[in-house]
C-alpha positions in Angstrom: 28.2 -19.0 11.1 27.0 -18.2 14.8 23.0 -17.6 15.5 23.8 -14.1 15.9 25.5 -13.6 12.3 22.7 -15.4 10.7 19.8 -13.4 12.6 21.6 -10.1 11.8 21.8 -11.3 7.5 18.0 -12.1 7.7 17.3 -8.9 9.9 17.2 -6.5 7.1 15.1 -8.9 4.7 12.4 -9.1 7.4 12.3 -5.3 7.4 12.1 -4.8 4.1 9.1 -7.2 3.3 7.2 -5.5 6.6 8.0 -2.0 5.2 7.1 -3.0 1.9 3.5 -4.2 2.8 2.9 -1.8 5.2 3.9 1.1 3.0 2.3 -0.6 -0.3 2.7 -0.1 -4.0 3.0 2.9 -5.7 0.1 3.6 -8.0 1.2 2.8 -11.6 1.6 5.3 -14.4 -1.1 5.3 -16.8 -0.5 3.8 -20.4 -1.0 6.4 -23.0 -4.6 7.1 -24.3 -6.0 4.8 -20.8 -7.8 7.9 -19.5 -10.5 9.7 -21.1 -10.9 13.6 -19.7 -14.1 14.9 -20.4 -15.0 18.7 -19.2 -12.6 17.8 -15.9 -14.0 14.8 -15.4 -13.0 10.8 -15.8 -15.3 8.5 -17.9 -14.2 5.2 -15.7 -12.4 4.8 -12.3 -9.8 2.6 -13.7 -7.4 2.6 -16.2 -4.4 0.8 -17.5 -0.7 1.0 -16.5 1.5 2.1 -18.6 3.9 -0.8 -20.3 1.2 -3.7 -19.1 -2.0 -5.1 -20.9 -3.2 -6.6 -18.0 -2.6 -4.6 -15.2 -5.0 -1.9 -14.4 -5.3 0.7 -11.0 -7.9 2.4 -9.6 -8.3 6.5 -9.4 -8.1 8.2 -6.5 -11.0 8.3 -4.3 -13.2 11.2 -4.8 -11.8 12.1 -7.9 -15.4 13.8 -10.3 -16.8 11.4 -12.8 -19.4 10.5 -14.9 -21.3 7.9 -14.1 -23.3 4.7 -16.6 -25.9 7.1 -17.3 -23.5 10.7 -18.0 -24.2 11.9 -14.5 -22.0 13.5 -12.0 -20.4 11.5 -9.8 -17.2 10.4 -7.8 -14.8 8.0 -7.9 -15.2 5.4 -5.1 -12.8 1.7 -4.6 -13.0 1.8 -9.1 -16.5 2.2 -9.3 -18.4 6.2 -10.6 -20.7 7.0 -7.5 -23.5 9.5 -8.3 -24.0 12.8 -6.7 -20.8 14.3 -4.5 -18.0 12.5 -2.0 -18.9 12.4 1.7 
């Protein structure tokens, strides 16, 4: 095998694992009864994936919530901010 065979095998590898970090994952579906829809709005920022028990994903940033204390709020990195996204 030349060095020119061998870079062009590992060529498409190395693309893949840059494209696939660069791009990253997919949010997971949720598992069935994960979220809880109140009014519109998400009681927690997280919930489970579907088919895992300990594999959970965060909602989408500035999706409405309620917060601790049944406040408005938004969805912020898993966390229920009060008051309305920026």
């Amino acid at each position: 095998m030349t060095m020119k065979s061998s870079v062009a095998s590992l060529l498409p590898l190395v693309a893949s694992i840059v494209l696939g970090t660069v791009d990253g994952q997919p949010k997971c579906e949720p598992a069935t009864g994960a979220r809880w829809i109140i009014k519109g709005r998400m009681l927690g920022c997280r919930y489970r994936c579907a088919y895992s028990l300990r594999h959970y994903e965060n909602e989408v940033d500035g999706r409405p919530c309620y917060t601790d204390q049944y406040e408005y709020g938004y969805c912020y990195d898993g966390e229920c901010w009060p008051g309305l996204p920026r």
